[in-house]
C-alpha positions as CSV (number, residue, x, y, z in Angstrom):
1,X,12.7,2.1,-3.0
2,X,15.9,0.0,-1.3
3,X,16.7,-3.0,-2.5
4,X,17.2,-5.8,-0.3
5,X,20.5,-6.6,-0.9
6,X,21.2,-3.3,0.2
7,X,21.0,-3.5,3.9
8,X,21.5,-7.1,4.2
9,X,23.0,-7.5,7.7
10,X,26.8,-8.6,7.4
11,X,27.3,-12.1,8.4
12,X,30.0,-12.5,10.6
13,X,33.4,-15.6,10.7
14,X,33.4,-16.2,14.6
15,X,37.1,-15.3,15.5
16,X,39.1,-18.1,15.6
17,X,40.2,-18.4,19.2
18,X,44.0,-19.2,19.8
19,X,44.9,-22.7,21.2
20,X,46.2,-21.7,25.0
21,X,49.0,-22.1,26.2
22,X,49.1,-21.1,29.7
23,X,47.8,-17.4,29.8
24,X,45.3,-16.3,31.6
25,X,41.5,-17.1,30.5
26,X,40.7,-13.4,29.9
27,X,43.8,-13.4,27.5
28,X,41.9,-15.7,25.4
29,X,39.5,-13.1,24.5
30,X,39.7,-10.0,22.1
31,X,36.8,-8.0,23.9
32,X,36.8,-4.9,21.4
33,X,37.1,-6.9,18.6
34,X,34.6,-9.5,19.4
35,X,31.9,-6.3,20.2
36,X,32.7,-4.8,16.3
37,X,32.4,-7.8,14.9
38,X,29.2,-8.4,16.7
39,X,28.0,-4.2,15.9
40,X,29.4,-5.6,12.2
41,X,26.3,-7.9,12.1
42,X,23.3,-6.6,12.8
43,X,21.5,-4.6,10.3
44,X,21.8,-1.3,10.4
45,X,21.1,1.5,8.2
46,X,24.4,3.4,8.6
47,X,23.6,7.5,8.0
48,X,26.8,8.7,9.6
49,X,30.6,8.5,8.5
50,X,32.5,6.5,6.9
51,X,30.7,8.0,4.3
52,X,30.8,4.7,2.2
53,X,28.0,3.9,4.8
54,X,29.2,-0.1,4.1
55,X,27.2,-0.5,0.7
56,X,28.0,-3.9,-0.8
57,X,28.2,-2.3,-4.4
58,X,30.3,0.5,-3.6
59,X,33.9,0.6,-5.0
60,X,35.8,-0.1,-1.6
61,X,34.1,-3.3,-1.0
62,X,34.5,-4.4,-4.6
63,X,37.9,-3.8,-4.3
64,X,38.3,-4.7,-0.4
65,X,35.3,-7.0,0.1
66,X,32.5,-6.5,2.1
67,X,34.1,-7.6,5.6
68,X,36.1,-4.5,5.3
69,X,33.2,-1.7,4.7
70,X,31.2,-3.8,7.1
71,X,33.7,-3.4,10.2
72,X,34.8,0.2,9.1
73,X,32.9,2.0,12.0
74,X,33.7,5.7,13.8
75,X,34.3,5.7,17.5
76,X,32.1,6.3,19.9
77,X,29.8,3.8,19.4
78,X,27.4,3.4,22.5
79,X,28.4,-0.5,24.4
80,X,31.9,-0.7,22.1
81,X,34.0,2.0,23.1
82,X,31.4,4.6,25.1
83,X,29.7,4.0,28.6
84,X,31.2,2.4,31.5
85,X,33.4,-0.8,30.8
86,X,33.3,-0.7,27.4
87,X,35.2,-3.7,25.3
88,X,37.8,-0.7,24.3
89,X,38.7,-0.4,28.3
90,X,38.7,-4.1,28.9
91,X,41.1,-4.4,25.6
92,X,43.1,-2.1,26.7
93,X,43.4,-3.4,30.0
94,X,44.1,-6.8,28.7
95,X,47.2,-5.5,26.8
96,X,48.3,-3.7,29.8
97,X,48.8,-6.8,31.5
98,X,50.0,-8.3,28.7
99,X,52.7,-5.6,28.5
100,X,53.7,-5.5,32.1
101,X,51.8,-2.3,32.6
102,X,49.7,0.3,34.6
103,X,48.5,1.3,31.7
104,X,48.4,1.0,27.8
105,X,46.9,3.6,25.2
106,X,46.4,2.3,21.6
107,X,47.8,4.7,18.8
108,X,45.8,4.7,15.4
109,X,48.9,6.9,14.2
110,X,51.7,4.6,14.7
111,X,54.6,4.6,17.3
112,X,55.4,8.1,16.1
113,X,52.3,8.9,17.8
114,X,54.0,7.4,21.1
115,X,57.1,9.4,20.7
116,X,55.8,12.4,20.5
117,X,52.9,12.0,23.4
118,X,56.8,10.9,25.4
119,X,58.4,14.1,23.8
120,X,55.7,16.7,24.4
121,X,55.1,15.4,28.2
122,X,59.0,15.5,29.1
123,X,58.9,19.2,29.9
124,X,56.9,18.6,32.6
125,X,60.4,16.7,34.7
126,X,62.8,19.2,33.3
127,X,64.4,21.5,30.2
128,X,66.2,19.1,28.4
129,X,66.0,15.9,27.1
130,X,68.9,13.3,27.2
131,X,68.5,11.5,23.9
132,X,70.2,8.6,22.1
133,X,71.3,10.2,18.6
134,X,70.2,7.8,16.4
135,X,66.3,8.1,17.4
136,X,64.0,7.8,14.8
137,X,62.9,11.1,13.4
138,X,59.7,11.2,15.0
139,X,61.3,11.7,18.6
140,X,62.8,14.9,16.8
141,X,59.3,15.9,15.3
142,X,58.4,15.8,19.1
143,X,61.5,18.1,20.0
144,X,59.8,20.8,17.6
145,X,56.3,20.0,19.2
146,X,57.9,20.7,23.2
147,X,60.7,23.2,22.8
148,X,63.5,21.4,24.5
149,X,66.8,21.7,24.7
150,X,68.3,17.9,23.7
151,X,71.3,16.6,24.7
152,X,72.6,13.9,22.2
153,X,74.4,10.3,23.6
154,X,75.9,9.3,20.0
155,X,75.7,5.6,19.7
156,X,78.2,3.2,18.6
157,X,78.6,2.6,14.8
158,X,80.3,-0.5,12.8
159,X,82.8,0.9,10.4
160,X,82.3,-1.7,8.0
161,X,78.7,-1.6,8.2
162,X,77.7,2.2,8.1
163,X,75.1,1.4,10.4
164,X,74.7,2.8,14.5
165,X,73.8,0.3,17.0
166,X,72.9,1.6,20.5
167,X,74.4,3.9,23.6
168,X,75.9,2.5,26.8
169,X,74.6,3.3,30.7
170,X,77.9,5.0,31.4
171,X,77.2,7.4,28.3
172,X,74.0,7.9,29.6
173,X,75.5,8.4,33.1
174,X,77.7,10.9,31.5
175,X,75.7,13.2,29.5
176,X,72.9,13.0,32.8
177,X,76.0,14.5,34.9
178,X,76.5,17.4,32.7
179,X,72.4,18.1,32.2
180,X,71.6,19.3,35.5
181,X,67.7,20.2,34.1
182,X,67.6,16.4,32.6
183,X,64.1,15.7,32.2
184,X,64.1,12.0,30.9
185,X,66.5,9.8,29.1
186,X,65.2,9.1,25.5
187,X,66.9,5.7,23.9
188,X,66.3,3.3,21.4
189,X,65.7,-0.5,21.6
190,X,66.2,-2.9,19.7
191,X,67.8,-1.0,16.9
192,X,66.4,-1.2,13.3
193,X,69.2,-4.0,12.7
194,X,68.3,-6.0,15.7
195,X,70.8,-5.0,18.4
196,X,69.4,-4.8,22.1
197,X,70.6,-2.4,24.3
198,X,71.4,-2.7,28.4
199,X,68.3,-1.1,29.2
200,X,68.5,-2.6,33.0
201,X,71.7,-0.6,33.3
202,X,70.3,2.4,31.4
203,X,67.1,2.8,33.3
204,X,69.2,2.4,36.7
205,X,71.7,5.4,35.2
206,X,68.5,7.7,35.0
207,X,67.1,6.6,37.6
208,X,69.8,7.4,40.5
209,X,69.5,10.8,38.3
210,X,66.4,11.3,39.4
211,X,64.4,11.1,35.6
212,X,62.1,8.4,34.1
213,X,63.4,6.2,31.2
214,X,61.4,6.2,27.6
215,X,62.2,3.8,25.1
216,X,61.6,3.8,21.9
217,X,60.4,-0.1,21.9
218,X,59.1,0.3,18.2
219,X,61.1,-2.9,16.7
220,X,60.5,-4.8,20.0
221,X,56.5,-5.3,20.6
222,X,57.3,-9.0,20.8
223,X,59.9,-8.7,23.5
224,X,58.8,-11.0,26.0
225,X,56.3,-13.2,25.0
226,X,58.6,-16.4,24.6
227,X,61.7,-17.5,26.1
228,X,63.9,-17.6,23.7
229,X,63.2,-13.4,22.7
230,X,64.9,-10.8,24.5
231,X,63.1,-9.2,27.6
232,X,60.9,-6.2,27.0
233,X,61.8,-2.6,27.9
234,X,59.3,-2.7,30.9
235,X,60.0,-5.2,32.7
236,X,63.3,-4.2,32.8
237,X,63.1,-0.8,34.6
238,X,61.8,1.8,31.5
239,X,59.3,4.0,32.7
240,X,57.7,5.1,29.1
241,X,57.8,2.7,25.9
242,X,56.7,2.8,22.5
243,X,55.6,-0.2,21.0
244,X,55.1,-0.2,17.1
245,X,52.8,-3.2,17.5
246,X,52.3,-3.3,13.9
247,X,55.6,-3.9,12.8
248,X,56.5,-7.6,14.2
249,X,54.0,-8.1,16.6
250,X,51.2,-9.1,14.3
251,X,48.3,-5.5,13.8
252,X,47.4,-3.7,11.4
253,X,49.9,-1.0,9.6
254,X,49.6,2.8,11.4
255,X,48.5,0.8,14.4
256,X,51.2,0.8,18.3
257,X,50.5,0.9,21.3
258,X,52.5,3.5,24.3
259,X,52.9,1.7,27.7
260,X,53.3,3.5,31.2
261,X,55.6,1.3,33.9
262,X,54.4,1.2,37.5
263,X,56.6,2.8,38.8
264,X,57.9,6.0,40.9
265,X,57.2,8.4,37.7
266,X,53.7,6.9,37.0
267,X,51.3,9.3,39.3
268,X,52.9,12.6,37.2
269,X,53.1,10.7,33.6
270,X,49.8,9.5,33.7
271,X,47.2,12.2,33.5
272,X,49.9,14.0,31.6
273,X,50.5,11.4,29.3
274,X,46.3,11.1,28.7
275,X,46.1,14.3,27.8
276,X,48.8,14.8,25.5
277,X,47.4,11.5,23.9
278,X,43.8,13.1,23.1
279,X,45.9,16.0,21.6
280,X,47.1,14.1,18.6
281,X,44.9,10.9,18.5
282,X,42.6,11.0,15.8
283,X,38.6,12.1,16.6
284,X,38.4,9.4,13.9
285,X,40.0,6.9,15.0
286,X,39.8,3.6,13.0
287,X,38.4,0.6,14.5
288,X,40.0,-2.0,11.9
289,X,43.5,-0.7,13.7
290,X,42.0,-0.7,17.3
291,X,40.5,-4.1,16.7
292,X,43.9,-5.3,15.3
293,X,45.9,-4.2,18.5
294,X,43.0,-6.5,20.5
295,X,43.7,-9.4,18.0
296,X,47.8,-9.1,18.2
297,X,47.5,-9.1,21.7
298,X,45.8,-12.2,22.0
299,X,47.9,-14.1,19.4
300,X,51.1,-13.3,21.3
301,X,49.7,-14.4,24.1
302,X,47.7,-17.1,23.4
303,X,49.9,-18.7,21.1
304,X,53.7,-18.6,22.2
305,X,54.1,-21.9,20.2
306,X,54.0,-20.0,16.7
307,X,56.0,-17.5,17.8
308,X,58.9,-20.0,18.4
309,X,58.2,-21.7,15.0
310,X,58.8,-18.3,13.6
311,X,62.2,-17.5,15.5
312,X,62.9,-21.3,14.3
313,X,62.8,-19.9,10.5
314,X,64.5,-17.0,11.2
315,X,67.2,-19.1,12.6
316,X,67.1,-21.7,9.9
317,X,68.3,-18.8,7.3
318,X,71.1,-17.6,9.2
319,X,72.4,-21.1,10.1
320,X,72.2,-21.7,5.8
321,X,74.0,-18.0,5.2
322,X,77.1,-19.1,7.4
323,X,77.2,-22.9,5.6
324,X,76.7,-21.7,2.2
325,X,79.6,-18.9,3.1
326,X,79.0,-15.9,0.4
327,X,77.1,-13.9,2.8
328,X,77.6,-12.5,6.7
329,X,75.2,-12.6,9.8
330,X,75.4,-9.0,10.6
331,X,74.3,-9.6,14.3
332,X,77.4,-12.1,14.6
333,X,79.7,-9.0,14.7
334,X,77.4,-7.7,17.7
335,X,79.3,-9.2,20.8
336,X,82.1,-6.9,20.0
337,X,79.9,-3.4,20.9
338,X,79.6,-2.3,24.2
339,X,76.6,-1.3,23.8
340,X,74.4,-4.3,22.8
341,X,73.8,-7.0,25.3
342,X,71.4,-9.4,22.8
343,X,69.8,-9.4,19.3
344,X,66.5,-9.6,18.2
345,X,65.7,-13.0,16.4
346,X,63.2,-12.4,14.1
347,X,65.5,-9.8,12.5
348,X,67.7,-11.3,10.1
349,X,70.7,-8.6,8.7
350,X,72.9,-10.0,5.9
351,X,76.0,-8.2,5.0
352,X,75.5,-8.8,1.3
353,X,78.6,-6.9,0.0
354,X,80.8,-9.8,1.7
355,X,78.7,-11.7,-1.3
356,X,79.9,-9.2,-4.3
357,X,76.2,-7.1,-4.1
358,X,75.5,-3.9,-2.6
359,X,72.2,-4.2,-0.1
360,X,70.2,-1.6,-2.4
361,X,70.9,-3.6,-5.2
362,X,70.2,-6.9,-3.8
363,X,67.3,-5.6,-2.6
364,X,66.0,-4.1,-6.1
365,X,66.7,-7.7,-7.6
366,X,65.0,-9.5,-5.1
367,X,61.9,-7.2,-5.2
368,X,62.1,-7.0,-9.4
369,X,63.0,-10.8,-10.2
370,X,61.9,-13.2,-7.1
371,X,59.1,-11.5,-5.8
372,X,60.8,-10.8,-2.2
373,X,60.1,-8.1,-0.3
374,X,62.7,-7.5,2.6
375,X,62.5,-4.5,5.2
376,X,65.4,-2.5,4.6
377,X,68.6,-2.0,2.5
378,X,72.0,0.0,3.1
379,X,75.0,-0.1,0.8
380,X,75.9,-3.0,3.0
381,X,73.6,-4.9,3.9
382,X,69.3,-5.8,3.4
383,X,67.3,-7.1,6.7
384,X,64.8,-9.3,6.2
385,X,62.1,-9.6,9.4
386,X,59.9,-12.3,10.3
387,X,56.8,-11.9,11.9
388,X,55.9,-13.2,15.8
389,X,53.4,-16.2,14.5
390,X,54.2,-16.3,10.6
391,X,55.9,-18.8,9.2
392,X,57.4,-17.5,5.3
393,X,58.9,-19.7,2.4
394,X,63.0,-19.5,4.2
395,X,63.4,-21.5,1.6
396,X,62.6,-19.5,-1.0
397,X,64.4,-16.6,0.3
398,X,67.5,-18.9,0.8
399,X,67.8,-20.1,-2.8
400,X,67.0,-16.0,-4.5
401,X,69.5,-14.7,-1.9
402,X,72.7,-16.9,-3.4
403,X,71.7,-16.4,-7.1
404,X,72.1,-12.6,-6.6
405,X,75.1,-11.8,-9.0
406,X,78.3,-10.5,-8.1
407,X,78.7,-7.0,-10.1
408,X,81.5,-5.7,-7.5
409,X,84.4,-7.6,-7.9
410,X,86.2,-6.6,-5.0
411,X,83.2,-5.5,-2.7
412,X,85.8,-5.4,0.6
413,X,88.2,-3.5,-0.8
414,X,88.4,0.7,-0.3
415,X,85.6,1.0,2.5
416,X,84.2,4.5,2.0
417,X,85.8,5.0,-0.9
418,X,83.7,5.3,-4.4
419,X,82.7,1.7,-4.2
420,X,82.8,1.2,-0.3
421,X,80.3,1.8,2.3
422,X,79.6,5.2,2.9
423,X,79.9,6.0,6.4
424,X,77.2,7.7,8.7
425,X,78.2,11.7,8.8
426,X,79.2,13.0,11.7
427,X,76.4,15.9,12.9
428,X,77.1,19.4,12.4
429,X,77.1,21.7,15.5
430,X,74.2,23.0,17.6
431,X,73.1,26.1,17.6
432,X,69.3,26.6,18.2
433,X,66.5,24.3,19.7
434,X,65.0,22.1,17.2
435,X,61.7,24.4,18.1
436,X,63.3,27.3,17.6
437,X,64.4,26.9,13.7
438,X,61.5,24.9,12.8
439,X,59.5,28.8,13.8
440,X,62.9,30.9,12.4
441,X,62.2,32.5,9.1
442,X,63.6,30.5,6.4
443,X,65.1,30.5,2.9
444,X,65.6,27.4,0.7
445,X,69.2,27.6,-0.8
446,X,71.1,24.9,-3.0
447,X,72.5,22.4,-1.2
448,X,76.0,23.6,-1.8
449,X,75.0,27.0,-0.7
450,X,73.7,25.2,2.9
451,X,77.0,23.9,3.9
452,X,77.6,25.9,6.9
453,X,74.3,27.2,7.2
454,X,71.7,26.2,10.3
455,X,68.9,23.5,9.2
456,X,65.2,24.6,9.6
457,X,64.2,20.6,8.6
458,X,65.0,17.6,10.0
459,X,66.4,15.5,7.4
460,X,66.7,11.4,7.9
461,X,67.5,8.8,5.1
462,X,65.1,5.9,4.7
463,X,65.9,3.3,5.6
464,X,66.5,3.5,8.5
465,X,65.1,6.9,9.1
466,X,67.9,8.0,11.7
467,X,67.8,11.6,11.7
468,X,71.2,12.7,9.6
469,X,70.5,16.5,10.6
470,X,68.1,17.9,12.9
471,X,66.5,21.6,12.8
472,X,68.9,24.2,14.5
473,X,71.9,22.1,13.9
474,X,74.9,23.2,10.9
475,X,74.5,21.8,7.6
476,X,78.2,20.5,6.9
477,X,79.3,19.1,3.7
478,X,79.7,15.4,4.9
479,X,76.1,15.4,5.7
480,X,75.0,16.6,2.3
481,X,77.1,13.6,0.0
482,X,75.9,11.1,2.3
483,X,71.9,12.6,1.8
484,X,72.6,12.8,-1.9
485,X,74.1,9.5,-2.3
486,X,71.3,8.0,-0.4
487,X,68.5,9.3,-2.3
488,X,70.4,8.4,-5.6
489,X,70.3,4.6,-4.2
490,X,67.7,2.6,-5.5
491,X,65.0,2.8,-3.0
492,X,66.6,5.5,-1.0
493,X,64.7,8.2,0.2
494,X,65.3,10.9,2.5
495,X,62.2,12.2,4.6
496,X,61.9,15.7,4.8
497,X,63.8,16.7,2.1
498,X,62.5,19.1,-0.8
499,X,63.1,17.7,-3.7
500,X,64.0,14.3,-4.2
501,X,67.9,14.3,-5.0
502,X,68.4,16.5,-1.8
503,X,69.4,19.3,-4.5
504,X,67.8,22.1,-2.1
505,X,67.8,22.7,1.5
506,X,65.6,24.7,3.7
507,X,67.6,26.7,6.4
508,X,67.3,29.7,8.7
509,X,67.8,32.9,7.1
């Protein structure tokens, strides 16, 4: 016999609807996650997956709560996201407007999803890809998924810094000129420290080639939606952009969202780009992330007024960083590269060792002793982010920052050297298709033994996850210090690696 309790329809919180500020009235809504909310209330007796079937005594909503389990549903779910107009299509046209588009997907796998639905379609337009070196490593994962040839536009990189930025149209131009099979341009935009490429000037470069532009938008979901942020990749001219809508713009983590210009590219990418997209979505695909990317949607639009209170905290810390005087502004040192054209201000990048710290360690203390959690850390520098909408203790951050100690002494002195920054390694030589050693029989060696030898891995260090070596490139011995030295950092990592000092490598035999 059931209990009552047990089957207790959920009671639903209406949705709090954003105060408007001059979108459109269909902008106010979040269609696809008003219909789970409403499926999340009636009382159902769930004999289908999730298998935790929503029971208010299980361990999930125990831990979780109950509003959890209760909106944990599978897809295709008859009037949500099957039949004709569902709340999923109008959602997803909603955010294609939004966006600027002709049409949005919504990734339940994050914006490495996105690049590598971009990557695997590109072979469609051509054999090689142009690609901006520093992409993140999923772009490369895609490389291995298509089989193209790549040719690599190396960005610009701050000596003092160890940290790339972004690639310039005339690069672009350049490499296109050499590449008669180009097949698309592949850049990155805004970089992981904030700086804002010329992608106007990039996306006309590609275009008098004859190929669509993708960018790699992850960072820059915001873009756009107030005036003081920098404009988004597709209004400016990109034909293909990934949009990590989780990471500033306010959804769920795992969740993005890939947007397709209108544009002369659009009537091949399309039905290319849907299919590739059903290839690696999930058949499971979460509705607490899909109803996240509705609700994000609708707060960036809807409410452009918190979005500007958040820009005015992230400016409040930098303007306190240059009184107080220990630390740097990283992005103040921008206007001397080429290749950026703006920075993203909810991205704050402190160059801590102007202050006597290393960024990994200030970044261990901050975590350990104050309770701060900060995005990323080099030898050089931390970056702190700031959601659109959210409005964090500055303050708080402010005070922990400048009561770091000062264990360097001389933390200018002897760049690259023992104590300096390490600089970003120069990439060994090509000699196969990323495809093509990922499939080569392999041999896992000792890292010494791998100078010299072709990778079989693609091997980034995190952060920032910027590929350091990619799969049929040469191992060289440069690349190996800066990989161990990285993963002996406090809170380094490097993906793909096999053991976690980077004391083995995996090439082709």
């Amino acid at each position: 016999m059931r209990t009552t309790d047990q089957h207790t329809p959920y009671s639903p919180c209406p949705s709090p609807v954003p105060t408007p500020s001059g979108p459109d009235a269909g902008q106010l809504g979040a269609p696809y996650a008003e219909a789970v909310l409403r499926h999340a209330g009636r009382d159902w007796l769930r004999l289908n997956v999730p298998g935790h079937a929503a029971t208010p005594g299980s361990d999930l909503a125990g831990f979780f709560g109950a509003r959890i389990t209760a909106l944990d549903f599978p897809p295709l779910l008859d009037g949500i996201d099957l039949g004709p107009d569902t709340p999923l299509d109008r959602a997803l046209e909603l955010a294609a407007e939004a966006w600027g588009a002709r049409r949005t997907w919504f990734l339940t796998n994050g914006a490495s999803q996105g690049n590598q639905i971009a990557s695997m379609v590109a072979p469609a337009l051509g054999r090689t890809l142009v690609v901006q070196r520093s992409v993140h490593s999923s772009v490369i994962d895609g490389l291995v998924l298509s089989g193209m040839d790549a040719v690599f536009v190396h960005p610009s990189v701050d000596p003092g810094q160890g940290i790339a930025h972004g690639v310039t149209a005339s690069d672009v131009a350049a490499a296109l000129e050499r590449t008669p099979d180009a097949a698309a341009v592949y850049i990155v935009s805004p970089s992981y420290f904030g700086a804002v490429a010329d992608v106007r000037a990039i996306a006309d470069a590609a275009h008098a080639a004859g190929v669509p532009l993708i960018v790699d938008e992850a960072w820059g979901s915001h873009f756009g939606f107030h005036p003081a942020l920098p404009a988004r990749a597709l209004s400016l001219g990109a034909d293909l952009v990934t949009s990590s809508t989780h990471k500033l713009a306010g959804s769920l983590t795992q969740s993005a969202m890939l947007h397709l210009a209108e544009g002369p590219f659009a009537d091949r990418l399309e039905p290319l780009v849907d299919r590739a997209f059903r290839l690696v979505q999930s058949t499971s695909a979460s509705a607490l992330l899909t109803a996240s990317l509705d609700l994000a949607r609708r707060s960036l639009v809807a409410d452009a007024e918190a979005t500007g209170g958040s820009i005015g905290a992230a400016d409040r810390v930098r303007s306190a960083v240059r009184a107080l005087g220990r630390f740097r502004v990283v992005s103040d040192g921008f206007h001397v590269f080429p290749d950026i054209v703006g920075a993203d201000p909810l991205r704050i990048a402190i160059d801590t060792r102007a202050g006597g710290i290393t960024g990994h360690e200030a970044r261990s203390r901050l975590f350990r002793d104050r309770r701060i959690m900060v995005e990323v850390a080099t030898d050089a520098a931390i970056v702190a982010v700031i959601g659109a909408g959210s409005a964090p203790d500055t303050d708080r951050f402010v005070e922990a920052l400048h009561t770091l100690p000062s264990p360097l002494g001389d933390p200018l002195g002897d760049p690259g050297g023992a104590g300096g920054v390490l600089r970003l390694p120069e990439p060994g030589a090509t000699k196969l298709t990323a495809r093509e050693a990922f499939l080569s029989p392999t041999r896992v060696v000792a890292a010494e033994e791998a100078v010299g030898r072709i990778s079989a891995d693609t091997l980034a260090a995190y952060p920032p996850g910027i590929p350091n070596v990619l799969p049929g490139e040469v191992i060289t011995a440069e690349v190996v210090r800066f990989l161990q030295r990285t993963a002996a950092a406090p809170n380094g990592h490097v993906r793909g690696a096999l053991d976690p000092g980077v004391q083995r490598l995996r090439v082709v035999a």
